[in-house]
Biopython code that builds the backbone (N, CA, C, O; Angstrom):
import numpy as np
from Bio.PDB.StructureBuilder import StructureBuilder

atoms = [
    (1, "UNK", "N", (-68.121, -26.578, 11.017)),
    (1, "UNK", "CA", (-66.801, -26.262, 11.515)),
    (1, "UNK", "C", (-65.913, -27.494, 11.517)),
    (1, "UNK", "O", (-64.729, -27.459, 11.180)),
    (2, "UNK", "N", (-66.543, -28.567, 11.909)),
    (2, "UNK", "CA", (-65.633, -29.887, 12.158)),
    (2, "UNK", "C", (-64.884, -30.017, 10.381)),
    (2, "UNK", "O", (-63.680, -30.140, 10.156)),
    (3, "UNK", "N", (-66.030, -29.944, 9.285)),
    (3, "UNK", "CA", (-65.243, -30.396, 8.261)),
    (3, "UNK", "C", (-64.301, -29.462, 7.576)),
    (3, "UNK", "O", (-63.755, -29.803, 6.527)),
    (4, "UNK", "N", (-64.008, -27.850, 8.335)),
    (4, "UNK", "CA", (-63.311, -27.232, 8.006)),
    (4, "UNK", "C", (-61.880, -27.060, 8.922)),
    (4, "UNK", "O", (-60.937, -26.511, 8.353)),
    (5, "UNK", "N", (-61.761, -27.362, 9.851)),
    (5, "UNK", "CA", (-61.070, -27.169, 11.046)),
    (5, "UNK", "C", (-59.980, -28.525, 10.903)),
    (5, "UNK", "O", (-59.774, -29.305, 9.972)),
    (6, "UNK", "N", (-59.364, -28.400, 12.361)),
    (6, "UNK", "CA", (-58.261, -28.754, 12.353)),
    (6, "UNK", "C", (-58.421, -30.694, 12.535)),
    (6, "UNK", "O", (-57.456, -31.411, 12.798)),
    (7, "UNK", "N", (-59.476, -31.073, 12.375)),
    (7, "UNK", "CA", (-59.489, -32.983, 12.203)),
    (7, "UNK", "C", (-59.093, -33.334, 11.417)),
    (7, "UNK", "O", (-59.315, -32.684, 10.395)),
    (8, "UNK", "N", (-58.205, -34.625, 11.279)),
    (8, "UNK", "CA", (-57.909, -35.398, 10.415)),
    (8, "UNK", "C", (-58.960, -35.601, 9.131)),
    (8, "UNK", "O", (-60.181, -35.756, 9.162)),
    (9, "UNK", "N", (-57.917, -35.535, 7.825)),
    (9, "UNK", "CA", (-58.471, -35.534, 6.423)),
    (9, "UNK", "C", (-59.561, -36.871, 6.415)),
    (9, "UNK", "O", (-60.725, -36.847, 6.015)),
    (10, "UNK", "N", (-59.052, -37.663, 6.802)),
    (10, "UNK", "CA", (-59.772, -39.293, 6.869)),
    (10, "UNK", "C", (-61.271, -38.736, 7.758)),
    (10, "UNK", "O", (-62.393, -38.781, 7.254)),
    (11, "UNK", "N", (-60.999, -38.267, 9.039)),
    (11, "UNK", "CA", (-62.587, -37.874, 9.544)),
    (11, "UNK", "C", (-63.823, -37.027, 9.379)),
    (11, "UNK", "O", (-64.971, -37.146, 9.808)),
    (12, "UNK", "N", (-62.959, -35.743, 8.287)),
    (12, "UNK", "CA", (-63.620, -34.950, 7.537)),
    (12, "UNK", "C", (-64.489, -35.823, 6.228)),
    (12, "UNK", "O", (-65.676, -35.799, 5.903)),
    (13, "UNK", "N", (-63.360, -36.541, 5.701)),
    (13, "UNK", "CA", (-64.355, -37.019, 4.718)),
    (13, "UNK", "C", (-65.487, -38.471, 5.041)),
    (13, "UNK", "O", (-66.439, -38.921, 4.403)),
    (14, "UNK", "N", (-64.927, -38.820, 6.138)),
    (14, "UNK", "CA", (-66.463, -39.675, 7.324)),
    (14, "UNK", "C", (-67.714, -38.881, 6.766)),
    (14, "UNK", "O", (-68.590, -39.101, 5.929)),
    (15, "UNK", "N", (-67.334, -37.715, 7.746)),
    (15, "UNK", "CA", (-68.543, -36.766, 7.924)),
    (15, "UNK", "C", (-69.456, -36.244, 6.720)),
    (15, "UNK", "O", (-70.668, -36.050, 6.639)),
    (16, "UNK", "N", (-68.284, -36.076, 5.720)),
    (16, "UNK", "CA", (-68.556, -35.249, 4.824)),
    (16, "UNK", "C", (-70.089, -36.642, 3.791)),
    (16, "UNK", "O", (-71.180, -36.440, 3.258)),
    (17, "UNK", "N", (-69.157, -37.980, 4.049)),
    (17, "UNK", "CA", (-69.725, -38.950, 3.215)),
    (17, "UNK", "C", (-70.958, -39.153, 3.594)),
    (17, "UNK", "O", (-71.750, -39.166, 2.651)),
    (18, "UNK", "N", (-71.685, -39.414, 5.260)),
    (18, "UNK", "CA", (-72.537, -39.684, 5.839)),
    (18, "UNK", "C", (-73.382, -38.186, 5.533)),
    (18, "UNK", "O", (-74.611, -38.184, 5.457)),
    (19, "UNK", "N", (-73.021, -37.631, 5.462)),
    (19, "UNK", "CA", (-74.214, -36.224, 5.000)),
    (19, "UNK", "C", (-74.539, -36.734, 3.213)),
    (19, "UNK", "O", (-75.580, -36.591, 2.573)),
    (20, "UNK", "N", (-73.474, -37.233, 2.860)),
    (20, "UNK", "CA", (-73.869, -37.437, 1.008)),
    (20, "UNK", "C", (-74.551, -38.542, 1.003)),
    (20, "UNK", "O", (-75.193, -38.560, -0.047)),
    (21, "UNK", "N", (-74.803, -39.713, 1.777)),
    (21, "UNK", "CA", (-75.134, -40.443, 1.781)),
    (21, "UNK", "C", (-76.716, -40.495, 2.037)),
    (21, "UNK", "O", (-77.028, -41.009, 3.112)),
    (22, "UNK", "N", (-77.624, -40.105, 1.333)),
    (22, "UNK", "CA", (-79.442, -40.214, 1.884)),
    (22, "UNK", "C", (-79.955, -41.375, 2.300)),
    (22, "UNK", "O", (-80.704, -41.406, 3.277)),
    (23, "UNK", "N", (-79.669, -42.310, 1.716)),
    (23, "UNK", "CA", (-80.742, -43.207, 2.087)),
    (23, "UNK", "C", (-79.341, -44.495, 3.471)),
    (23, "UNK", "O", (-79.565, -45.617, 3.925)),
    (24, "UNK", "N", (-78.280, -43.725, 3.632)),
    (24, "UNK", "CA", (-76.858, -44.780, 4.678)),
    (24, "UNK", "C", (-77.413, -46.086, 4.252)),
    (24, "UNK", "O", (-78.261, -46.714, 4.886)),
    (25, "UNK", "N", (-76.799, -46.500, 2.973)),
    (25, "UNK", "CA", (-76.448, -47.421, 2.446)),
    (25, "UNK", "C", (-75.202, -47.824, 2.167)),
    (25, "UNK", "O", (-75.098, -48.905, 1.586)),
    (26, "UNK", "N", (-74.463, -47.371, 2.371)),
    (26, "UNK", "CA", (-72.258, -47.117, 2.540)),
    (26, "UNK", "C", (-72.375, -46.839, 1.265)),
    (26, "UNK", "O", (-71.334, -47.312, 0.808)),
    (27, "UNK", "N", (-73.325, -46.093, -0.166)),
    (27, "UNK", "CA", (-73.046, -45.794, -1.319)),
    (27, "UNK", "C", (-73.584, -44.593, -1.822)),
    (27, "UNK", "O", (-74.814, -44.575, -1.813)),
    (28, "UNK", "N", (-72.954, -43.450, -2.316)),
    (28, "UNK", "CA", (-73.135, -42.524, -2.927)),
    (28, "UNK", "C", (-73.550, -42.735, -4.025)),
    (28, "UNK", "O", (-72.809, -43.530, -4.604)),
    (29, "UNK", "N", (-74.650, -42.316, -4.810)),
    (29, "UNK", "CA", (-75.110, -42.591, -5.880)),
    (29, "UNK", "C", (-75.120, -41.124, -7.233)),
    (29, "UNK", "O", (-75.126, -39.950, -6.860)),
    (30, "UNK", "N", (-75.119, -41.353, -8.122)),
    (30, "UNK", "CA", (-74.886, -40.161, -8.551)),
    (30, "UNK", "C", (-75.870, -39.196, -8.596)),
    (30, "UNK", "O", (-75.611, -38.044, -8.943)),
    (31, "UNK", "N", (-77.568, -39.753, -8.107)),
    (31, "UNK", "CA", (-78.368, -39.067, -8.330)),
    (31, "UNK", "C", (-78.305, -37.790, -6.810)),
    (31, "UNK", "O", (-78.607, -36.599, -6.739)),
    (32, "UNK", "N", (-77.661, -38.972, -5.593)),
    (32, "UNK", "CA", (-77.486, -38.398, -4.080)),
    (32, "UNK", "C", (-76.014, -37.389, -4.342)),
    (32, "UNK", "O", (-76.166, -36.406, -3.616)),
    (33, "UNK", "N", (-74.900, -37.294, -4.971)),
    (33, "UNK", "CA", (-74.022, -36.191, -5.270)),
    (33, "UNK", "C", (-74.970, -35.486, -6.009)),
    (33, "UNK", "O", (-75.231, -34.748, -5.058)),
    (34, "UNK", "N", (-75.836, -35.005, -7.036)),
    (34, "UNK", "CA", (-75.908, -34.350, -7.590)),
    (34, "UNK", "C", (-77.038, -33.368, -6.965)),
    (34, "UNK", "O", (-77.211, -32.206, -7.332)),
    (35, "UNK", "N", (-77.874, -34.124, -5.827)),
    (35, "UNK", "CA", (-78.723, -33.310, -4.924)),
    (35, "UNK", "C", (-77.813, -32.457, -4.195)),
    (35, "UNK", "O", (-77.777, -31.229, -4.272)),
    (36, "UNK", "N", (-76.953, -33.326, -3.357)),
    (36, "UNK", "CA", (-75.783, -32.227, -2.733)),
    (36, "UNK", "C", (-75.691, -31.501, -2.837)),
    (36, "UNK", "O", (-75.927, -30.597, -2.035)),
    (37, "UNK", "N", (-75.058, -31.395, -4.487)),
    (37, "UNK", "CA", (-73.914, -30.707, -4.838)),
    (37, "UNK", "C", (-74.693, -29.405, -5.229)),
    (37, "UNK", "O", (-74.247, -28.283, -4.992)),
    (38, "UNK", "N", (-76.268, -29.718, -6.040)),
    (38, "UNK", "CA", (-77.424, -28.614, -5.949)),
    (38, "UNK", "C", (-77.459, -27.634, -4.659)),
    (38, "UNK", "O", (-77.145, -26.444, -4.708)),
    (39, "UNK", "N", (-77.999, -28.497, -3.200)),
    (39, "UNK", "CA", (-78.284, -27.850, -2.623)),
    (39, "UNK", "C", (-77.070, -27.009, -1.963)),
    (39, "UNK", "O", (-77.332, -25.953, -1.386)),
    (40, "UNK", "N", (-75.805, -27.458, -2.046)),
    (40, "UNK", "CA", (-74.953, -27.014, -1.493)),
    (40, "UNK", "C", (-74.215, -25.305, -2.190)),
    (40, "UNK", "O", (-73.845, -24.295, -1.591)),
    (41, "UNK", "N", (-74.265, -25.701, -3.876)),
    (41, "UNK", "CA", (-74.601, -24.664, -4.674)),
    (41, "UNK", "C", (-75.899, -23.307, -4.439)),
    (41, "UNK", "O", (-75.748, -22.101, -4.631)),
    (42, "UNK", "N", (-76.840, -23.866, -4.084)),
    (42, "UNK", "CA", (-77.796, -23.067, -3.599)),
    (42, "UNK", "C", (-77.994, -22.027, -2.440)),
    (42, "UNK", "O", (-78.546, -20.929, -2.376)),
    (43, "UNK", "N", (-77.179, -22.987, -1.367)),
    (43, "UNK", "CA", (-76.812, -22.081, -0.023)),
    (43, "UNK", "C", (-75.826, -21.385, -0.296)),
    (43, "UNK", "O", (-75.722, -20.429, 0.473)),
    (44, "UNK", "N", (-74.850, -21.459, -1.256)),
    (44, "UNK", "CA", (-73.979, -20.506, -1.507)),
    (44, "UNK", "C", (-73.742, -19.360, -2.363)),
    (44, "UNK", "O", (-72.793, -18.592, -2.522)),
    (45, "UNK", "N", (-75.414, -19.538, -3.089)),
    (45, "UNK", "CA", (-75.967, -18.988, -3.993)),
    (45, "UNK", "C", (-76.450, -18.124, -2.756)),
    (45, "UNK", "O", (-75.600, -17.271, -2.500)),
    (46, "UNK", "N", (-77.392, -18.078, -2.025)),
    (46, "UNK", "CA", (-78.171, -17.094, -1.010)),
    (46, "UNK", "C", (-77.250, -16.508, -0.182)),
    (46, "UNK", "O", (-77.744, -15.488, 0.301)),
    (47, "UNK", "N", (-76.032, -16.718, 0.229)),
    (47, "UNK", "CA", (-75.248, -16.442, 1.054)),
    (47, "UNK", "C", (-73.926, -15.934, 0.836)),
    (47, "UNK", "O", (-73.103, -15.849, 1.748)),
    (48, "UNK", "N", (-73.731, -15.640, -0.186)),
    (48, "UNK", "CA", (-73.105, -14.709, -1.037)),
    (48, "UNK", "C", (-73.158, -14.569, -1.952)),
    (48, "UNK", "O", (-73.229, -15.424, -2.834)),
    (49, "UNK", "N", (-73.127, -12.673, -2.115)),
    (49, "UNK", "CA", (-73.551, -12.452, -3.072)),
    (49, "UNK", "C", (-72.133, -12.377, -4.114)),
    (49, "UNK", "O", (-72.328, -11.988, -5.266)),
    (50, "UNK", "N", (-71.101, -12.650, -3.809)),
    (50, "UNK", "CA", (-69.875, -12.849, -4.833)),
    (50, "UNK", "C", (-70.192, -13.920, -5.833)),
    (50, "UNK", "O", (-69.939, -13.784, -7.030)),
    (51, "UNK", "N", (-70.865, -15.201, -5.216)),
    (51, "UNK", "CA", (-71.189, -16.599, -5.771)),
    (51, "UNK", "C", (-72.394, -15.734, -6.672)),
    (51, "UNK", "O", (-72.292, -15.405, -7.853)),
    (52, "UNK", "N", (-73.537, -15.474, -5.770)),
    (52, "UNK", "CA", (-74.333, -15.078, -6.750)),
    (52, "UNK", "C", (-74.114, -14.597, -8.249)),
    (52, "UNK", "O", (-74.403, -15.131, -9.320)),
    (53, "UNK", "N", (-73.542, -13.479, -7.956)),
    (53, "UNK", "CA", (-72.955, -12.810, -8.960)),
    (53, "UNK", "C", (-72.019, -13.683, -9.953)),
    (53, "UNK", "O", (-72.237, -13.437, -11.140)),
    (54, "UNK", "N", (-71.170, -14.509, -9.740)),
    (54, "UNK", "CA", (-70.648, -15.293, -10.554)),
    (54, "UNK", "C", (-71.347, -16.113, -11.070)),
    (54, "UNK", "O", (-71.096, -16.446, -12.228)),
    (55, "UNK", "N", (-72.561, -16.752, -10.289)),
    (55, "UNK", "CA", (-73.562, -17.680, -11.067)),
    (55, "UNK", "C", (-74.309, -16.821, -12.105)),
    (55, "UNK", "O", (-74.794, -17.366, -13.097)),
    (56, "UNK", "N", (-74.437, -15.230, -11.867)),
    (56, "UNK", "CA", (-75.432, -14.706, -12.892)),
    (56, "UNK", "C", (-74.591, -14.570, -14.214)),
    (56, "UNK", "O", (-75.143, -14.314, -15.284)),
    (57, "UNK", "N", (-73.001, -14.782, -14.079)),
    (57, "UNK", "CA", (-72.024, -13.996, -15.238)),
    (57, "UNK", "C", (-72.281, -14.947, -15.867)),
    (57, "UNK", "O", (-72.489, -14.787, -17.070)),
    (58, "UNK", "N", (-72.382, -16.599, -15.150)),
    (58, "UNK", "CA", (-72.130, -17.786, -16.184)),
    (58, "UNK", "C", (-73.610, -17.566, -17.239)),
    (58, "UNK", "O", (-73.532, -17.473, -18.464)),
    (59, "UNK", "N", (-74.865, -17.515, -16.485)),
    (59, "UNK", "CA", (-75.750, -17.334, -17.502)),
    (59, "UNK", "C", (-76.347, -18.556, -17.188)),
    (59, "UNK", "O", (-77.514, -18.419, -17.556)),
    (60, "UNK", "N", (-76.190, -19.849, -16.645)),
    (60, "UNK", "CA", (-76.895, -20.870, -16.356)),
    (60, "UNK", "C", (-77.387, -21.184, -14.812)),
    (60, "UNK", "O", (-76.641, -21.029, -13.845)),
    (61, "UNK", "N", (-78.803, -21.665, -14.717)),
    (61, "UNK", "CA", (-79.200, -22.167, -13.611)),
    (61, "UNK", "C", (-78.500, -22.371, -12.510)),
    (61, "UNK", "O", (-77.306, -22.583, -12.718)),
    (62, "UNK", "N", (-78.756, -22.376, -11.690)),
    (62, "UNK", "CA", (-77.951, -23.711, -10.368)),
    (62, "UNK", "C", (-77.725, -24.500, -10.786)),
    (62, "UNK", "O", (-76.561, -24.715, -11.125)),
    (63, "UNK", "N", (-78.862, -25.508, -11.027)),
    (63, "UNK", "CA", (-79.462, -26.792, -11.519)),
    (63, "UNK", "C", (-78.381, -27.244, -12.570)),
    (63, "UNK", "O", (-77.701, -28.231, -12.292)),
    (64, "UNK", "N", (-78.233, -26.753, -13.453)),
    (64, "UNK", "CA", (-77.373, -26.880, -14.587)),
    (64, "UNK", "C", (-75.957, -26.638, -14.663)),
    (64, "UNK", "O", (-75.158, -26.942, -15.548)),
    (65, "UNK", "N", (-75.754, -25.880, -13.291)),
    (65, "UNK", "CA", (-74.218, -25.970, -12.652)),
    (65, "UNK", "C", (-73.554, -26.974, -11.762)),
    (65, "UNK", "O", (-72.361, -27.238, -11.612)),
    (66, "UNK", "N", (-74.982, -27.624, -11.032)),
    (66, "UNK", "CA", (-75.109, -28.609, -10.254)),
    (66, "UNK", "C", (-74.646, -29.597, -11.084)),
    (66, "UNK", "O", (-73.510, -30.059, -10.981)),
    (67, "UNK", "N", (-75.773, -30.095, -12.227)),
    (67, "UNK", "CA", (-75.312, -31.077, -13.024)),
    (67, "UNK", "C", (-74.174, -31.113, -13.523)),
    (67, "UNK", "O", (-73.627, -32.210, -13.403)),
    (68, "UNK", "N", (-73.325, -29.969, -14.286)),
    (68, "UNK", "CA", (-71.959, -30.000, -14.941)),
    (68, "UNK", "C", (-70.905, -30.391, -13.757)),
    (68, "UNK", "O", (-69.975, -31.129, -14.081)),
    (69, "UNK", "N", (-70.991, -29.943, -12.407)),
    (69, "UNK", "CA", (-69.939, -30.063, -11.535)),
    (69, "UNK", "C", (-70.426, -31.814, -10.869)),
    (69, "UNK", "O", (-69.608, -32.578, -10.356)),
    (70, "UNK", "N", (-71.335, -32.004, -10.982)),
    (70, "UNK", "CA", (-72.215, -33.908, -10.604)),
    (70, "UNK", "C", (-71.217, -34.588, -11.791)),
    (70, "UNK", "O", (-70.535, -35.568, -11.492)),
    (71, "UNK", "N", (-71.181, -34.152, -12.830)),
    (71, "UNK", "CA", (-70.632, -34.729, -14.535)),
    (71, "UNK", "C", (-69.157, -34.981, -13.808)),
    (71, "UNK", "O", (-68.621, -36.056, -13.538)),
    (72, "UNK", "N", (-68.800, -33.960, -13.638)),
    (72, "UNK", "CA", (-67.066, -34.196, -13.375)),
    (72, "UNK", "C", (-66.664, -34.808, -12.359)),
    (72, "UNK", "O", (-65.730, -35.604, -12.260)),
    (73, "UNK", "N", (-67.424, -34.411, -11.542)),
    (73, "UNK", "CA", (-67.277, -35.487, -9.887)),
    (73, "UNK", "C", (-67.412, -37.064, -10.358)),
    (73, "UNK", "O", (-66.811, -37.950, -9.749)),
    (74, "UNK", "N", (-68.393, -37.377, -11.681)),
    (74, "UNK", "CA", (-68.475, -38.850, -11.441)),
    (74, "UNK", "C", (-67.761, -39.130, -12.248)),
    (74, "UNK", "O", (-67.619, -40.349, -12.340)),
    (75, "UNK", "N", (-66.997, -38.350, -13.172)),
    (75, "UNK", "CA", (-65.765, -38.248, -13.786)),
    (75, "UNK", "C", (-64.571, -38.441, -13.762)),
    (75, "UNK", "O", (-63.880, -38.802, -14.715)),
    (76, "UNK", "N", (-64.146, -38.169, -12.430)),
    (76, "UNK", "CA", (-62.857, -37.905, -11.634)),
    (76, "UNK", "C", (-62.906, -39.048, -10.647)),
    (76, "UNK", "O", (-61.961, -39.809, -10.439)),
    (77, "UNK", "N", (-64.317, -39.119, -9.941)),
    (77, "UNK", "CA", (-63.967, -40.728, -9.197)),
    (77, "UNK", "C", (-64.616, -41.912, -10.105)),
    (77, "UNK", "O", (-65.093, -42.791, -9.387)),
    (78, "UNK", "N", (-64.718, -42.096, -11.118)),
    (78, "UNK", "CA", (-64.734, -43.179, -12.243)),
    (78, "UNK", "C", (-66.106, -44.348, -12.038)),
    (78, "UNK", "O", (-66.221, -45.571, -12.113)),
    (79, "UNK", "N", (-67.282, -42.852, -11.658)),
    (79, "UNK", "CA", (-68.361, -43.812, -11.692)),
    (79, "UNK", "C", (-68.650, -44.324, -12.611)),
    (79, "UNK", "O", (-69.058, -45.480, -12.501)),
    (80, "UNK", "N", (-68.583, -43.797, -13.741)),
    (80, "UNK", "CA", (-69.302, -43.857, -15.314)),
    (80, "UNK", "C", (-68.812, -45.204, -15.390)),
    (80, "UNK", "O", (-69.580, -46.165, -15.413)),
    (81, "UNK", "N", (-67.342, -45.331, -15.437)),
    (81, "UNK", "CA", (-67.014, -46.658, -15.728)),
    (81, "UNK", "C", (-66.553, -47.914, -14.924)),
    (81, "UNK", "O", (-66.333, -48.973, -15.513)),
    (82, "UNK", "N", (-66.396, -47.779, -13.461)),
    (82, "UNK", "CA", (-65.739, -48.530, -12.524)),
    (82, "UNK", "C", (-67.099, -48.868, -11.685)),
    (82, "UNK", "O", (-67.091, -50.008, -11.220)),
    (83, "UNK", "N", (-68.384, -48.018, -11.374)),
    (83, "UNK", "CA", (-69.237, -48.558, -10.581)),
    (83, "UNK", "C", (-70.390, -47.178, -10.901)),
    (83, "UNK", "O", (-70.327, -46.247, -11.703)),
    (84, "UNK", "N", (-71.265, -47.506, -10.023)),
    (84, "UNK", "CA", (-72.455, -46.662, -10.189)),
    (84, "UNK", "C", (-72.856, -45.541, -9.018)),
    (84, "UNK", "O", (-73.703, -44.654, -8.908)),
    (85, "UNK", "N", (-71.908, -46.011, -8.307)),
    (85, "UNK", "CA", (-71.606, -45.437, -6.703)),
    (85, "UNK", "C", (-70.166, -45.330, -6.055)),
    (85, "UNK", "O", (-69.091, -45.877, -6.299)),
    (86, "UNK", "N", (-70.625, -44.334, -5.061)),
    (86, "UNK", "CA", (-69.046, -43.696, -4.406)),
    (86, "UNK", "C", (-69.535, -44.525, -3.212)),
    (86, "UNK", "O", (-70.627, -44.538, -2.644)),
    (87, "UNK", "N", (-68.194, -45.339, -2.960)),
    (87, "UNK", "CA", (-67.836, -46.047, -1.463)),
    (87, "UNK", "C", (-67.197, -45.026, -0.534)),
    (87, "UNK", "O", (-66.877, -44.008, -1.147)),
    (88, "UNK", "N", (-66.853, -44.995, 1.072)),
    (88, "UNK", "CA", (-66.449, -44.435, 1.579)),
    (88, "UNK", "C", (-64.597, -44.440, 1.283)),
    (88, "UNK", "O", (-63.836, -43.509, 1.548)),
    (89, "UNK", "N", (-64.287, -45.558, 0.772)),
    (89, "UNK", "CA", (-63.189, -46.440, 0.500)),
    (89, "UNK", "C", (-62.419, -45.355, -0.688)),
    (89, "UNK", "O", (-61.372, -44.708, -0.672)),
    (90, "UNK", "N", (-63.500, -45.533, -1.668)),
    (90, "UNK", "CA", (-63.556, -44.766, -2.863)),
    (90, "UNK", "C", (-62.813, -43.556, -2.632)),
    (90, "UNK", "O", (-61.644, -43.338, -2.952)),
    (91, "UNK", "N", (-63.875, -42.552, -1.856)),
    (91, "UNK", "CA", (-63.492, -41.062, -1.710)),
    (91, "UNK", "C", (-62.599, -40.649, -0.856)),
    (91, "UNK", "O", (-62.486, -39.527, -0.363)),
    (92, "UNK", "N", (-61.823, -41.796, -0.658)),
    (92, "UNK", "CA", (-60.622, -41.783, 0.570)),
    (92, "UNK", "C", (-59.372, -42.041, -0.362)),
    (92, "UNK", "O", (-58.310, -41.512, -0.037)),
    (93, "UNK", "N", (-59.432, -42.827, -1.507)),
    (93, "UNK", "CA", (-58.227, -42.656, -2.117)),
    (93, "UNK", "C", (-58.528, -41.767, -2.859)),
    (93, "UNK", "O", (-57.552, -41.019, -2.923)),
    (94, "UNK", "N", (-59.562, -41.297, -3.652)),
    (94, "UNK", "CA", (-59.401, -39.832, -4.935)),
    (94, "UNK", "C", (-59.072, -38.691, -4.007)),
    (94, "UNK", "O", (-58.394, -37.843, -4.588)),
    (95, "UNK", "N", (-59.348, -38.385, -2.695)),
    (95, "UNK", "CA", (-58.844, -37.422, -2.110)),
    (95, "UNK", "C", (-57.423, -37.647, -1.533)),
    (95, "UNK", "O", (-56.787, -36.685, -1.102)),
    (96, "UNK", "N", (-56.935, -38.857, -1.520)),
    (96, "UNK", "CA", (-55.625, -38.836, -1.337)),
    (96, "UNK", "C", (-55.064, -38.469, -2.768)),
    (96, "UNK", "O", (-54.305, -37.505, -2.659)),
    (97, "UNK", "N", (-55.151, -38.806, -3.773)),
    (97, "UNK", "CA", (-54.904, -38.847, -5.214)),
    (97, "UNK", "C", (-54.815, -37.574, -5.479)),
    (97, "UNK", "O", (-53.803, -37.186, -6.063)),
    (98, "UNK", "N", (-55.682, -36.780, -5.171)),
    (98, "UNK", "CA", (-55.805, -35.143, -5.092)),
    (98, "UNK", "C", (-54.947, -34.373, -4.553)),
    (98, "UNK", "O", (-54.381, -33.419, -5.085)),
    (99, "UNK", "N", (-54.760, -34.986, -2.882)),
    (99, "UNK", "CA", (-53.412, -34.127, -2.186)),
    (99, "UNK", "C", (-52.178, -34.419, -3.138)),
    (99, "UNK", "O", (-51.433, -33.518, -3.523)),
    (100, "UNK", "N", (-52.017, -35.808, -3.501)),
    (100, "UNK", "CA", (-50.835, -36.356, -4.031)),
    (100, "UNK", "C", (-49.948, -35.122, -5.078)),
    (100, "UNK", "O", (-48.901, -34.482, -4.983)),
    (101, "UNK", "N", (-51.168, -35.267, -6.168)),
    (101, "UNK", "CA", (-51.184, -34.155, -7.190)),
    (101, "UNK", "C", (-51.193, -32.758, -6.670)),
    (101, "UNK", "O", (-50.249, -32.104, -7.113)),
    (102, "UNK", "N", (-51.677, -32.359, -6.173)),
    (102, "UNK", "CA", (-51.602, -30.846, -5.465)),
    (102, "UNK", "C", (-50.271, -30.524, -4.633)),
    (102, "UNK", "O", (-49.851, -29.422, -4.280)),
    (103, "UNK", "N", (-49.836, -31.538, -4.462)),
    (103, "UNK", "CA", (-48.182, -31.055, -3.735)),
    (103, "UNK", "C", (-47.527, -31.112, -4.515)),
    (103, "UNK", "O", (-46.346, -30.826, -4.314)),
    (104, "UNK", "N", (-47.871, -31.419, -5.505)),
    (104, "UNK", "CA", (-46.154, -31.392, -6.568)),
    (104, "UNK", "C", (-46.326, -30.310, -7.232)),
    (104, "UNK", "O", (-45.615, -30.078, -8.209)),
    (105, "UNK", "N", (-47.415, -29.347, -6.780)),
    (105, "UNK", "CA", (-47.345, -27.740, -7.339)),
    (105, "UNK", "C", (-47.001, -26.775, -6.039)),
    (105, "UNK", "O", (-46.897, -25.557, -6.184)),
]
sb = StructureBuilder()
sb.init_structure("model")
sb.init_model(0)
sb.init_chain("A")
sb.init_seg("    ")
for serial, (resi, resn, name, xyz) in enumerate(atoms, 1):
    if name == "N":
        sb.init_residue(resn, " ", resi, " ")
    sb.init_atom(name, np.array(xyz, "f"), 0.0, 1.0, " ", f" {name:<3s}", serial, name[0])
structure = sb.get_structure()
């Protein structure tokens, strides 16, 4: 509830980072997003069946949805080429970068 509700954007993504974070090292790694982003895919796989159903139309795994959406995440915050890991620092400006862009629609 906290990371959906009415707290500040900055404390949601605290929370959100310290859950991505396995081993609280202040660094997201791409192997620790891509567990996430699995298991998080997964619970939403069991827990509705709309998701379900859209995961069965695509025709691919979790696993392999996990990975394509892990691909773009380290894509969009510029692990591939800027570092090997997400800082808390990091995911505080691409989500500002995000609102930025999203209001000018």
């Amino acid at each position: 509830a906290f990371l959906c509700g009415g707290s500040p954007l900055e404390e949601r993504l605290m929370v959100a980072f310290t859950v991505m974070d396995a081993d609280s090292d202040g660094c997201i790694t791409p192997v620790e997003l891509l567990e996430i982003i699995k298991s998080a895919l997964l619970v939403i796989s069991v827990c509705s069946r709309m998701v379900a159903d859209k995961i069965l139309l695509l025709g691919a795994p979790v696993e392999e949805l996990a990975e394509a959406a892990a691909i773009e995440a380290i894509s969009a915050l510029n692990m591939d080429n800027t570092a090997a890991y997400i800082t808390l620092e990091m995911l505080c400006e691409t989500a500002d970068d995000f609102l930025k862009l999203a209001a000018l629609f």
